[in-house]
C-alpha positions in Angstrom: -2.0 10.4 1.6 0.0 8.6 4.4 -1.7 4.9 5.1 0.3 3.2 7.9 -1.1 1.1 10.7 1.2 1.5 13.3 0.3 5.5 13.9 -3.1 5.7 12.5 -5.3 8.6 13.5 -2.5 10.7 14.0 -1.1 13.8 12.1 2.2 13.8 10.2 3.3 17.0 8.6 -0.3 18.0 9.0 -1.5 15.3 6.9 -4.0 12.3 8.7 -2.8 9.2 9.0 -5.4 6.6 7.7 -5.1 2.8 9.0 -5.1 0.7 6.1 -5.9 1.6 2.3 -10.1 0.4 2.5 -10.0 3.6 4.9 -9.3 6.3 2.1 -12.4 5.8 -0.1 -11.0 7.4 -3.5 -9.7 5.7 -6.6 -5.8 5.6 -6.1 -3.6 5.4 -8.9 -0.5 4.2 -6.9 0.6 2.4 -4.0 3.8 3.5 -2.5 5.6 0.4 -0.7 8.0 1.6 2.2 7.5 -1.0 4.3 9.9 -4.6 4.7 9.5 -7.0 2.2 8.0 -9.0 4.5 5.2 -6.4 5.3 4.8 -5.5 1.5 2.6 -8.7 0.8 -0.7 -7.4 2.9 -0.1 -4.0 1.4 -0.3 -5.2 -2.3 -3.3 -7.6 -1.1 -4.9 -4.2 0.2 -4.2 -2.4 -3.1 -5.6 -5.1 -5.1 -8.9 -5.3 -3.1 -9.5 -1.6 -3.6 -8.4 -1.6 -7.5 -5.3 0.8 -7.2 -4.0 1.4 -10.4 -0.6 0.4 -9.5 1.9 -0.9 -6.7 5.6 0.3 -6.1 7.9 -1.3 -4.3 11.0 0.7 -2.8 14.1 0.0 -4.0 15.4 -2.8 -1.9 12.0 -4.3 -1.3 11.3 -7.6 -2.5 8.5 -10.0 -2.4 8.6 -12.2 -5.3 4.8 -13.7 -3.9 3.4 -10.4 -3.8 4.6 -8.9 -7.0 3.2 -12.1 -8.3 -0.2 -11.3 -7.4 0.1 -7.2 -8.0 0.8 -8.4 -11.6 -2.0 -11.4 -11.9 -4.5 -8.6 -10.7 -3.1 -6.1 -13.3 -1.0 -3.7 -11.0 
């Protein structure tokens, strides 16, 4: 399910675009991370307010802070 606030509303390979994670209203098991580092901390702080099961951060992504809180909330 794509989730990305800069095209929101809009279609991508036939899929909607949703806003921001709250928007999706089903359990999700995992959180996908291709954003910069520096954009990855409001994402994990949106998968933790929603209980995803888990966050994932693409390879070259790092946030130290945010990991920190994925992993205090249990992600």
């Amino acid at each position: 399910i794509p989730v990305n606030p800069a095209i929101g509303g809009e279609h991508v390979h036939g899929e909607f675009v949703f806003s921001e994670l709250s928007e999706l209203g089903d359990r999700i098991d995992i959180v996908d991370i291709f954003r910069r580092s520096e954009a990855a901390g409001e994402v994990v702080d949106q998968a933790i307010a929603i209980g995803a099961g888990a966050v994932w951060m693409q390879l070259g992504v790092v946030n130290l802070e945010a990991a920190a809180r994925a992993e205090a909330a249990g992600l």
